[in-house]
Structures are given as structure tokens and as C-alpha cells.
N, C-alpha and C positions, 0 to 999 in steps of 0.2 A: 618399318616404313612410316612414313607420316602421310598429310593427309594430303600433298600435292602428288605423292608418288600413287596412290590409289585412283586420283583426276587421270594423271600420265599413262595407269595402265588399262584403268577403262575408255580412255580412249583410245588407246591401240587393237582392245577387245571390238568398241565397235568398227573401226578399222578393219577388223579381218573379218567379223560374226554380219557383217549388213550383208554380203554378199549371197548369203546366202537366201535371204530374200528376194533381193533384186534378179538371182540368177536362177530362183527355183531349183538349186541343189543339182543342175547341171554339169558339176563337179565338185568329187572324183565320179561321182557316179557311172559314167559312161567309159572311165579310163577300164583297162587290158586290167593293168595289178588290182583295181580294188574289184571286180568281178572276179578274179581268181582267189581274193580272201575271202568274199561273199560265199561261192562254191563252197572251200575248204569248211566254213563252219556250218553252212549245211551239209553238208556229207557227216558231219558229225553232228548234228541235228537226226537225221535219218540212218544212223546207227553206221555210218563208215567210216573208214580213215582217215586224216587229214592230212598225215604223210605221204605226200604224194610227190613224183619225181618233178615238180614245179617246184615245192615248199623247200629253199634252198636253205633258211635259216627258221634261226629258235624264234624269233619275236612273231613270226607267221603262226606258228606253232600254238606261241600264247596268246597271241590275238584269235587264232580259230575254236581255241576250245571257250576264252571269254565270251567272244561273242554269241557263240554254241551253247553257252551253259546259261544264258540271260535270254537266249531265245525261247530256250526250253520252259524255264522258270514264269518267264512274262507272256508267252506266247507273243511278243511283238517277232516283225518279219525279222532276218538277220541283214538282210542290205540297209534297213533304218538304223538299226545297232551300229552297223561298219558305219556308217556317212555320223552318226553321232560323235563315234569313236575318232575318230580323220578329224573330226571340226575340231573336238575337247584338244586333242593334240599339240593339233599347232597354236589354241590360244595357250596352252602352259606351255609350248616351246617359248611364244615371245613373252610370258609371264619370267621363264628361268630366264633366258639371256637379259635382259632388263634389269632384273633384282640381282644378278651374280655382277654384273660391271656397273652398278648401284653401288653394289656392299665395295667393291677394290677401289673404283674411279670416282663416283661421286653420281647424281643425279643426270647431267650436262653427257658427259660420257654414255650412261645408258641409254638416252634418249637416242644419242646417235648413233649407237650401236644397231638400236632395232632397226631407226629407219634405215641404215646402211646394208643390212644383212637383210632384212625383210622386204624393204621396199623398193631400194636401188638396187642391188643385185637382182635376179629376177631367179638364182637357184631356189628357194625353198618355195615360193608359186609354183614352179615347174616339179618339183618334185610332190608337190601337194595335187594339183593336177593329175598328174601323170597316175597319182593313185599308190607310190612310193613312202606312207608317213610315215614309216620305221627311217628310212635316212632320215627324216628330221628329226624322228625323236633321238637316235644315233649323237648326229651333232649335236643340237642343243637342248637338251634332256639330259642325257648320260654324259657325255666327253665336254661340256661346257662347265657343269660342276665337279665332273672330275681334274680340271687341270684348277679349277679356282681350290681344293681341298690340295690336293699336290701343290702348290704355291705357298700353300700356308704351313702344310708341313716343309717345305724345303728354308721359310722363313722363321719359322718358330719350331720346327722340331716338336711339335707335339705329335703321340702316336695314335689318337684318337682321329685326324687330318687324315695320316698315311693310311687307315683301316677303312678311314671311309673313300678316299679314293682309288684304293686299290681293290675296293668293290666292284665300285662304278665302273673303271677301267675292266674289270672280270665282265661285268655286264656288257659292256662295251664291243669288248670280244666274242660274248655268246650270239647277241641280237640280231644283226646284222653283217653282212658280207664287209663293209667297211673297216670292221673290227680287225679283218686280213693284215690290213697295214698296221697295225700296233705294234710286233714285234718293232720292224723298219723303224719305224720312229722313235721307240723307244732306244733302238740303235744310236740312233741320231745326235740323242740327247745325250745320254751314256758315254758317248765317244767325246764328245763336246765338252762336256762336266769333268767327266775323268781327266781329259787334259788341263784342264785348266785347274784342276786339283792338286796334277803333276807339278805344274808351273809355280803353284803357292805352297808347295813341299807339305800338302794337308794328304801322305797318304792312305793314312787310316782310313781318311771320307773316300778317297779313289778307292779305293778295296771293297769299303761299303757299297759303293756303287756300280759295281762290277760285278760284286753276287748279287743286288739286289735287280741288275739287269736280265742277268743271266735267266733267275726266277722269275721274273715277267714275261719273258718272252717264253719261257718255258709250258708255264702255266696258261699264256696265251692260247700257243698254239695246240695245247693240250684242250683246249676249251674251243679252239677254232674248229676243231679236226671233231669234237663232239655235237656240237649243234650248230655246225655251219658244214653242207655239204662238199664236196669236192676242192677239200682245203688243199689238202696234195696236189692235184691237179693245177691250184690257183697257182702255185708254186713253182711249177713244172713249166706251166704259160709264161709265169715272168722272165723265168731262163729262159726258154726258146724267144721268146720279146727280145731279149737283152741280143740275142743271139743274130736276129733277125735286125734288129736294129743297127746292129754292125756291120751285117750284110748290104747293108743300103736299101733295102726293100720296104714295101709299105708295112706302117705299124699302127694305124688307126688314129694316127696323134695329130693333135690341134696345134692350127698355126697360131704363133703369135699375138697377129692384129687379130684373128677371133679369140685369143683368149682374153684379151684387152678388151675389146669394144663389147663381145659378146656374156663373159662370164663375169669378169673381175669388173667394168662398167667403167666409163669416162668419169662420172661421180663419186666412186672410190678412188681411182686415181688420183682426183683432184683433193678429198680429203688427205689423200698419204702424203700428195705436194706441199700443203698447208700444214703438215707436222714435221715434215722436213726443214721447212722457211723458216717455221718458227720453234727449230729443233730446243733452245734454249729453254723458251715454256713448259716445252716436254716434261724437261728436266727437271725443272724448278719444282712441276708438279710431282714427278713421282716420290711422294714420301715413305712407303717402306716399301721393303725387299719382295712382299707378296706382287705388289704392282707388278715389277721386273720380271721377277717368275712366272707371273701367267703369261706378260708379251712375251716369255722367252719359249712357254711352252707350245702358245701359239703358232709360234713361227716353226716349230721342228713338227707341227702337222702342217702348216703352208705349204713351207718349201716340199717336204714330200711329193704332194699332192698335184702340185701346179707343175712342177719338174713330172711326174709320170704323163701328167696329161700331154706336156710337151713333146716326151719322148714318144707316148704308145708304150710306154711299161705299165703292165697292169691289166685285166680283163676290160675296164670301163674308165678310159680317157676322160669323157664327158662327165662323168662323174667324179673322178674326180677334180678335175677343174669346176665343178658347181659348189663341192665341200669346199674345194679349198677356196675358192672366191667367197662363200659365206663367211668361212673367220679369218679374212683378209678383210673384210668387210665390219664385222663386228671389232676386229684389233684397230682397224683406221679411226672407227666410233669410240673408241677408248682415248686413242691421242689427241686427235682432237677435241675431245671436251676438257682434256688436260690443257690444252690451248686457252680454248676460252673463258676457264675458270682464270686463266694468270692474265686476262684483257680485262684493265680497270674504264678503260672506255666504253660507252652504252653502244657507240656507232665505231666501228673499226674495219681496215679491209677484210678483215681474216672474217668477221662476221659475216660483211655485206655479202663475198663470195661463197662464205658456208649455204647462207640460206639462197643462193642462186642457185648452187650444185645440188643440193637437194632440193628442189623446186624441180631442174632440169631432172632428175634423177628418179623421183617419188612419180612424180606426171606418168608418163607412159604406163608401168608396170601396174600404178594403179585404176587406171581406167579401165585397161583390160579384165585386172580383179574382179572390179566391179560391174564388166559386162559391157560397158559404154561403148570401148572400139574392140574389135572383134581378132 
């Protein structure tokens, strides 16, 4: 990184980290989940379990005994430790998304990524709120550098790429509930790949990909069913979903114009428009195969994602319409700076409108951030 990229992401630190002055640590503090991790590491503070029929997954787990084992050590309280741990979080979440579509897009690209994913969508606020930081460390922690490592091995075939994100991805699946959907996806991909492998009469790589799916999802679910509670059950729900959803009956699913106006935001939209318009720049920009591969990875957790929220497939609609509007958000921030890298003009429409929709888009979410409108 150079010395403009460090300007870029202490600014985005103070961006997130002022609030907490202004707000007096008002939040998560007061959220339902970070009082249930509080509890957990004191219960393991005063010599109890921390497995408890709440604690659905692993990253609960290792956040209760961390926090537990530093309250002991320092005698500090353990709710200081959690609101420490929540803050640290999400500045290295927008530190990784920033530096990963840095290294693939360029500078222009990360910039918009963040403010797309962080500041116009209003998911990763709401789940930092809410007292949820394992989802974000989920998405952009883990599955953000795992699909930038998977890109690079599907690009250059080195095996050092595939081990480390087929770590990440193992991480992935332990940490959190979201990890549920990996198999699916991986489906997704797998079927996608493999045909089109068909099509280029490259069988070998189809085959390859075919056990190499098969093991993933194997391994997944093996890993799901271990440190994620009621993995069967999540499984079980989806059928009866699919089942009910056939029925004609209610399925918990988001309509449309809220998943538009409410998740995925009129400011992303208008980014996706502006790399559609100016689909040729896209082009021009993407120069190697890594580029391709992460849009292409991205998109087979999108579509997932935003398709269950629509349907009601899945235990948490809402959520996943917040994932999936997050890297719909960071992949619009991708193409677009792909855009504006290929505009030899200082003043252009594609500019003037960029900085209106983020103007329209950054306002709101962040004033609430910051406590100004309530």
C-alpha cells in the first residue's frame, strides 16, 4: 500500500471509530446478541459453561472464552472487552474489504466498495447494532478473502491460493450460521463451471471439479453439523419452506420494492446502472482472469442469497437479503471504479452522477451513525 491508500483508510477508521464518542458506546451495548456474549464469557468467568442452548455457533464460542480468558488475566469488566472486540471488528472488516478490491481493481474500485457496502447499504450498521459482529466478520473477514484466494487459484492455479482459501471457506462454515449456505453455492458454481467445461470439451478440469465439489460440500456440512447447532434441522426447514412455498402459503419472504429500496438501496442500483451504460469500460478495465473470477464468485453468493430472501427459503430472509445486498454493494464498487479509471475526462456524466448517488446514499445512514438523526 502506499501512502495515499493509508490517508484513504484512516479516513474510513475515523468514519466508523468517532461514533463512538459522540454516541457514548450506546451501541451494541444495549443490543439482545451482545448481552447474550457479555453473559456467556462471564459464565465462564465464574467458572460455568458457555454452551448454552442460545450459543448456536463456533465463533460465540471463541469470542466467550477470548473475552473470558482477558477478563481473568486483566481483571477489566467483560462488557468493555465485547464493545472493544465489536469496535476492532468492524474497523478490520472495512480495512479487508478495501485492501482485497485494492489488490484485484485498483484504488477508485475500493474506495467505492467501502462506501457502497458500508455506508449506502445500511446492512453491516444494522448488524453491528443489532450486536451480530460475527455476520460481519463472516462476510468481510472470512468469505471476502476467501473468494479473492479462490480467484487467484482458479487464475493462476497455484496451490498455495487453493489451501488458503479453502481454509477460510472451512472457517467460514464453522463461525457462523451463514456458513449453512456454502454447500448451495458451491452447488451453484460447480454446476456452472462444470458445464461450461463440458461445452470447451476441457473434461479433465469438469471431473476435477466435480470431486473437488463434492469434498467441499462434504467437508462443509461436516464442519456445519459440528460447531453450528441444528444444522439438520436448518435443512429440514428449507424442505418444508420449499414445500410450503408451493403451497401458496406465507413464507416470511421480502417483497421486491423492500428489497430494492430497503436492502440493496436506490444508490446501488444507480451504481449497477452506470456499469451497465458504460458496460464497454467494464471491459476494457478488467485485465486478468482474477478480476472475472471474484465478479463471478460474487455473484453465485448474490444470487443465492437475494433469491432465498425473495422466496422465504431459508430460516432468516432478512438476512439474508442484508448479506447479499452487502457484496452486491461491494461488486457495484468494483465496476464502477473500473468505469472511472477508463474516463480520461476530470468532469464527465458518469462522475457528476457517481458523486450525487453517493452523496444521496452515504447522508442518511451516516448521520444516524453518528447519532445526529435518531
Amino acid at each position: 500500500m502506499r501512502e495515499k491508500d493509508i490517508v484513504i483508510l484512516a479516513i474510513f477508521v475515523l468514519l466508523l471509530i468517532v461514533p463512538v464518542l459522540l454516541q457514548n458506546n450506546n451501541y451494541p451495548v444495549n443490543a439482545q446478541d451482545f448481552q447474550n456474549d457479555v453473559a456467556r464469557a462471564e459464565r465462564l468467568v465464574d467458572g460455568g459453561d458457555v454452551r448454552d442452548a442460545g450459543n448456536h455457533y463456533f465463533g460465540r464460542t471463541i469470542m466467550a472464552y477470548a473475552v473470558g480468558v482477558i477478563s481473568l488475566l486483566t481483571k477489566v469488566d467483560c462488557a468493555n472487552i465485547q464493545l472493544v472486540f465489536d469496535w476492532l471488528m468492524i474497523l478490520v472488516a472495512c480495512l479487508v474489504v478495501y485492501i482485497i478490491v485494492l489488490k484485484l481493481f485498483g484504488r477508485i474500485s475500493g474506495i467505492l466498495a467501502v462506501l457502497a457496502s458500508f455506508f449506502c447499504v445500511h446492512s453491516i450498521f444494522i448488524s453491528f447494532s443489532s450486536g451480530d459482529i460475527w455476520n460481519i466478520i463472516a462476510i468481510c473477514i472470512v468469505l471476502i478473502p476467501a473468494l479473492y484466494f479462490l480467484s487467484r487459484w482458479l487464475s493462476e492455479r497455484k496451490k498455495a491460493h487453493l489451501i488458503i482459501a479453502l481454509v477460510l471457506l472451512a472457517v467460514f462454515s464453522s463461525v457462523h450460521p451463514l456458513g449453512l449456505a456454502l454447500p448451495y453455492v458451491i452447488g451453484l458454481f460447480s454446476i456452472g463451471y462444470g458445464i461450461y467445461c463440458l461445452i470447451k470439451k476441457r473434461y479433465k478440469e469438469a471431473a476435477l471439479i466435480g470431486f473437488l465439489f463434492m469434498g467441499i460440500v462434504a467437508v462443509s456440512l461436516l464442519l456445519s453439523h459440528l460447531f453450528i447447532r441444528d444444522t439438520w434441522a436448518w435443512n429440514r426447514i428449507v424442505i418444508s419452506k420449499i414445500q410450503v412455498m408451493f403451497m401458496g402459503l406465507d413464507t416470511n419472504k421480502i417483497s421486491l420494492s423492500n428489497l430494492f429500496y430497503i436492502y440493496i438501496t436506490l444508490p446501488v442500483i444507480g451504481l449497477l446502472a452506470i456499469a451497465l451504460i458504460e458496460w464497454r469500460k467494464v471491459k476494457e478495465g478488467l485485465e486478468s482472469k482474477a478480476q472475472i473470477w471474484f465478479l463471478v464468485l460474487l455473484a453465485c453468493f448474490i444470487v443465492p442469497f437475494l433469491a432465498a430472501s425473495l422466496t422465504g427459503i431459508g430460516i432468516y430472509p432478512i438476512r439474508h437479503a442484508m448479506d447479499g445486498s452487502t457484496l452486491l454493494a461491494i461488486g457495484a464498487g468494483c465496476l464502477v471504479g473500473l468505469v472511472v479509471k477508463g474516463i480520461k475526462e476530470h468532469i464527465s456524466w458518469v462522475k457528476v452522477l457517481l458523486v450525487f448517488l453517493l452523496a444521496v446514499g452515504i447522508i442518511p445512514p451516516t448521520l444516524v451513525w453518528f447519532g445526529i438523526v435518531k
